[in-house]
N, C-alpha and C positions, 0 to 999 in steps of 0.2 A: 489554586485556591488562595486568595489571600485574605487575612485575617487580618480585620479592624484594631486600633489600639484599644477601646472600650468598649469590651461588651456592648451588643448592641445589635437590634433583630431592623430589618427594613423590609418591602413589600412582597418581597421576594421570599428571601428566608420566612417570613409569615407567613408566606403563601405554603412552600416547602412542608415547613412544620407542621399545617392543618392537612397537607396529604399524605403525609406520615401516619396522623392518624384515622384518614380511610382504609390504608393499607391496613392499620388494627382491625376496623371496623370488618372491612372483607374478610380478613381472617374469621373473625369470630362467624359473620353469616355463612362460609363453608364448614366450618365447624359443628355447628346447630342442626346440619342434615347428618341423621348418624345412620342414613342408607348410607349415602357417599360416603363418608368419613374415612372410611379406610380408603378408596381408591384415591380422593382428594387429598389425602392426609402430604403427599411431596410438592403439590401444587397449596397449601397451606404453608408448610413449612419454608416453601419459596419467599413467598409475599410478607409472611412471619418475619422472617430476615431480610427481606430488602428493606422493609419499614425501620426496622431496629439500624441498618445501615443508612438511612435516608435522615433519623434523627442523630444519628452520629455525625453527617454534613452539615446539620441547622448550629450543629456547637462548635463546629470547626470554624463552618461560614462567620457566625456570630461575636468568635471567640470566647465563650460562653465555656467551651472544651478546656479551657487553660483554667478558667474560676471555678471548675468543677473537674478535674482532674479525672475521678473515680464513675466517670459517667462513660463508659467505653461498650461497646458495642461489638467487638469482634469481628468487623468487617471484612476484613483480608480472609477470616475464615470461613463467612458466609459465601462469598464470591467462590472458595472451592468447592460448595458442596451445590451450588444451583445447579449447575449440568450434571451431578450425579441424580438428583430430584427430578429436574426433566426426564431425565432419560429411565428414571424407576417409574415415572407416570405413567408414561406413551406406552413402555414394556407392559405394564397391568393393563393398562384400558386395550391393548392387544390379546393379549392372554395372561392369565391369573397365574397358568401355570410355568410363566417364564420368572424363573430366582435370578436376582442381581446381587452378585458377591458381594462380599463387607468390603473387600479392597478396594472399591471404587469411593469409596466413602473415607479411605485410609488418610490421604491427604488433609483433608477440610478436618477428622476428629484429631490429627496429629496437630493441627494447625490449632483447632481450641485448646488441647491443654497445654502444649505450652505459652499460647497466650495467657492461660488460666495462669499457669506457673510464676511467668516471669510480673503479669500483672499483678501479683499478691507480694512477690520477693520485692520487684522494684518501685514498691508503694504508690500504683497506677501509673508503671510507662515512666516516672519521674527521676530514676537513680539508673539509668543503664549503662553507665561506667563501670560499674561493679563486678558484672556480669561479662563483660565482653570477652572475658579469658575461658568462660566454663564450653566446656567441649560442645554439647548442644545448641548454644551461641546462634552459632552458623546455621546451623539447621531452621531453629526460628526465625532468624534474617529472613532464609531464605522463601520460607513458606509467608511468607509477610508482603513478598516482593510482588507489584503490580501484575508482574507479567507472566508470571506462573497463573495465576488466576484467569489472564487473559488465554494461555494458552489449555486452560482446565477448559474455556467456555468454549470455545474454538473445536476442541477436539471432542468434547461432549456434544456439542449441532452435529458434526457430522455423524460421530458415532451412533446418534440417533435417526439421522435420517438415513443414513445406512438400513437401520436397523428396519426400519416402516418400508425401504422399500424393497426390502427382502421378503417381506410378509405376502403369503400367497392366500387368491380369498378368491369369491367372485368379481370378476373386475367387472359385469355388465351389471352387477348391484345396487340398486341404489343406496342402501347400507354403503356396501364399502365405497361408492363413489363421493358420498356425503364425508365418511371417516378420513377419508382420502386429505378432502380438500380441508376438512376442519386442522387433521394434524398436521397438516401443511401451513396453513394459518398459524397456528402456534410455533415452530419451527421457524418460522419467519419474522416474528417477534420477538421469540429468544437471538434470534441472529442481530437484529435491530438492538436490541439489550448488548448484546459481545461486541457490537461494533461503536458504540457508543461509549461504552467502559474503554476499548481500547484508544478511543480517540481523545479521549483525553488526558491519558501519557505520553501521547505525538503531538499534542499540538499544544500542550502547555510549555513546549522546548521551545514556541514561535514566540516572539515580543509583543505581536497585537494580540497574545490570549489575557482576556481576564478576566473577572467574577462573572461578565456576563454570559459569556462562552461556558463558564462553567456551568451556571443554572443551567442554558440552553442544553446543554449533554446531558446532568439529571433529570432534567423533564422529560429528556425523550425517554431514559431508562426506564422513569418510574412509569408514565403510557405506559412503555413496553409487557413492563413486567404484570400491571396492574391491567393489562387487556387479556393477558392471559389467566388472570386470574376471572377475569369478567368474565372469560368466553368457556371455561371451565364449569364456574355456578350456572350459564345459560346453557350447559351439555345437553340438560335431558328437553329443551326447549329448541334446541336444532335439531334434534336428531326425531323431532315432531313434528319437523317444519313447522314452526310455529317463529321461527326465528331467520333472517336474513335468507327465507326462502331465493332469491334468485342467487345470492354469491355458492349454497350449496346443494341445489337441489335443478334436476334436469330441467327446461323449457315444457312447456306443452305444445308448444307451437300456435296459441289462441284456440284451440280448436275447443269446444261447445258439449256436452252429454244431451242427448234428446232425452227427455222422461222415461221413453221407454226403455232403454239405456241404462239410463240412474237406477229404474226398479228392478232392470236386470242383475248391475253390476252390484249395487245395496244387497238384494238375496242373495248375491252370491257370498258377499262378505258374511251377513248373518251365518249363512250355511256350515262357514268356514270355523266361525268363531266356536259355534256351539258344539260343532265336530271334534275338533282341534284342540277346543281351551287355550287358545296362544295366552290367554290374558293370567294364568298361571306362571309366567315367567316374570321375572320382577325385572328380568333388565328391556322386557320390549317395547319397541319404539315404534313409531311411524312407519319409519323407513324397513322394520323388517318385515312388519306387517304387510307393505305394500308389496314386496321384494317375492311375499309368499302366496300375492295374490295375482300377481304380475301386473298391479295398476303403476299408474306416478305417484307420488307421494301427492300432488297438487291435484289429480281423482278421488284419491282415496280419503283427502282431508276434506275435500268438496263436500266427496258423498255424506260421511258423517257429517259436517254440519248441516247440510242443507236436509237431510234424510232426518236424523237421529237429534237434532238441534242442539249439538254438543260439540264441545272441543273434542279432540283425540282422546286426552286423559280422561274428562268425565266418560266420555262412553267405554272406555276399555275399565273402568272404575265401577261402572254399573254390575256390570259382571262378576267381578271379583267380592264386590258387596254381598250380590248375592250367593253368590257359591260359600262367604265366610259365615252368613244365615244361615244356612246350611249344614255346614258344618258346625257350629253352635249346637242346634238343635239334636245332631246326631249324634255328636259325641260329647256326655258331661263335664268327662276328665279334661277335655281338649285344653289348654291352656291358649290366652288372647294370642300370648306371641308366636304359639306354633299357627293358629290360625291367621293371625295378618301376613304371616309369612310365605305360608304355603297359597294364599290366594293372590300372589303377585304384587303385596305392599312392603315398602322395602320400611318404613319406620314405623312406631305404635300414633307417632302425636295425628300423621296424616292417615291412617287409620279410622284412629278413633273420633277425630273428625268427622270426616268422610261418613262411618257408619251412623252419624249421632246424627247429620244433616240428612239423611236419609231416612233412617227410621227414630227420628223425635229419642234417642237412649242407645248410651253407650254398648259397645258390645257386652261390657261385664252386667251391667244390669240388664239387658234382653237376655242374656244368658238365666241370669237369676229367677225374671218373667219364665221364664220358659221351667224351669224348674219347678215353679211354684205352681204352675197349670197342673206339671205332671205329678206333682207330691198329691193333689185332690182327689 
């Protein structure tokens, strides 16, 4: 990285700086779904800090970093905590009930306070003379160093993919054949993120590296990190095959439904639904749906649109609308949120939505309607 004599931003760092704050922007839109929220919450906190480390690069690039001293970012300690955040992700959207010790997070929190420390003592990074004798010294050196973070990322991919493929499920699934290939995908993009941070402490030792080499390895980072955050928000959108249906979902082989077919295979689905209630589970997809119907996911989505003249989610949303009618009417006391809840809605805003586009009034006021028939 080399640094201009005069502050000073050019097409690139421009560039940089305004993708910095997409990476804000993406933060905030996983944020806004408070289904996800918690499961999102490590893949948030990821792109949260590569943004915050990506404007720490435009002040460095810029030299902007020297005229503003106190504008620091903690970089060196965000880089140890992304493969602990991966690897808490991949473990929840596996099982909820798998716990990830505070240890793995020891490094990256040791690594911010005493950045915290020494940034406050040594009036922003600017007096570290003073310091070089105090016993902990070394310690912060150390957690600071490029290559410990390199080796934090390095060993958190594997440890992760370790981990997925110890995981025992239905392998003829197309659930888990889809989960498969999606967390595979992300795995492969953290890898592309660790191999690009590390190439850029080997080949800045070569004489032909320079600013532009440099950009070229932050672009690929920020791609990297910033597709996984893309293909995270688009979760419930793959796993509905609504999304890059060929990269994750089986062939059909071309093959065609006759009508008679369709009204066979369509009754059987109603049969299933109304029997079953799948649409009570907030986390069902597509692919489980089809998995317990035994269609492809590419029948199953056929059938519903071409039958039901809906996506997936409207029609599995019909149901749940009205089972929450329902329960409305039956129960006074019922409160909105144990009701969106219990009918397969994971937040109130698409809820309440959803019911008000349906029947012309919010759930709390048909609620109220309904009361007001029954006080007569």
């Amino acid at each position: 990285m080399q640094q201009n004599a005069i502050p000073s931003f050019d097409t690139w760092t421009s560039f940089f700086l305004l993708v910095s704050s997409l990476g804000f922007f993406l933060t905030a839109i996983l944020s806004v779904n408070k289904g996800n929220r918690r499961t999102n919450l490590p893949i948030i906190l990821l792109i949260l800090g590569f943004s915050f480390v990506l404007v720490q690069y435009v002040l460095y690039w810029t030299n902007y970093g020297s005229v503003y001293p106190y504008l620091y970012f903690f970089d060196s300690s965000w880089y140890l905590a992304f493969g602990p955040l991966l690897y808490i992700y991949v473990t929840k959207f596996y099982s909820n009930a798998f716990i990830i010790r505070w240890y793995h997070f020891a490094p990256s929190i040791i690594s911010f306070l005493l950045n915290g420390y020494y940034y406050v003592k040594s009036n922003g990074f600017q007096e570290f003379g003073n310091y070089k004798g105090d016993a902990i010294f070394s310690l912060f050196g150390s957690l600071r160093s490029p290559w410990i973070a390199a080796v934090s990322l390095i060993i958190y991919f594997f440890i992760t993919k370790d981990f997925v493929s110890n995981q025992k499920g239905e392998n003829n699934s197309q659930y888990e054949v889809t989960r498969k290939k999606w967390i595979g995908l992300l795995l492969n993009l953290f890898l592309i993120f660790s191999i690009s941070y590390i190439s850029y402490y080997v080949l800045v030792k070569f004489p032909f590296f320079n600013s532009h080499w440099d950009y070229a390895i932050s672009f690929s980072m920020t791609i990297s990190i910033y597709a996984i955050g893309y293909m995270v928000y688009k979760e419930p959108s793959i796993f509905n095959g609504e999304l890059l249906s060929k990269l994750f979902h089986k062939e059909t082989n071309g093959r065609e439904l006759t009508s008679v077919t369709q009204d066979e295979f369509y009754n059987s689905l109603l049969s299933y639904i109304n029997e079953n209630k799948p649409y009570l589970d907030n986390n069902l997809r597509l692919v489980h749906l089809a998995d317990k119907l035994g269609f492809s996911t590419h029948i199953l989505s056929k059938l519903i649109n071409e039958k039901a003249h809906k996506n997936f989610n409207q029609f599995i949303n019909e149901y749940r609308l009205e089972e929450a009618r329902k329960l409305l009417i039956e129960d006074d006391s019922i409160s909105i949120k144990t009701v969106y809840f219990d009918v397969g809605f994971n937040n109130k805003t698409t809820f309440n939505n959803a019911f008000k586009s349906k029947y012309n009034c919010t759930p709390s006021e048909y609620k109220k309607k309904h009361l007001a028939i029954q006080d007569k």
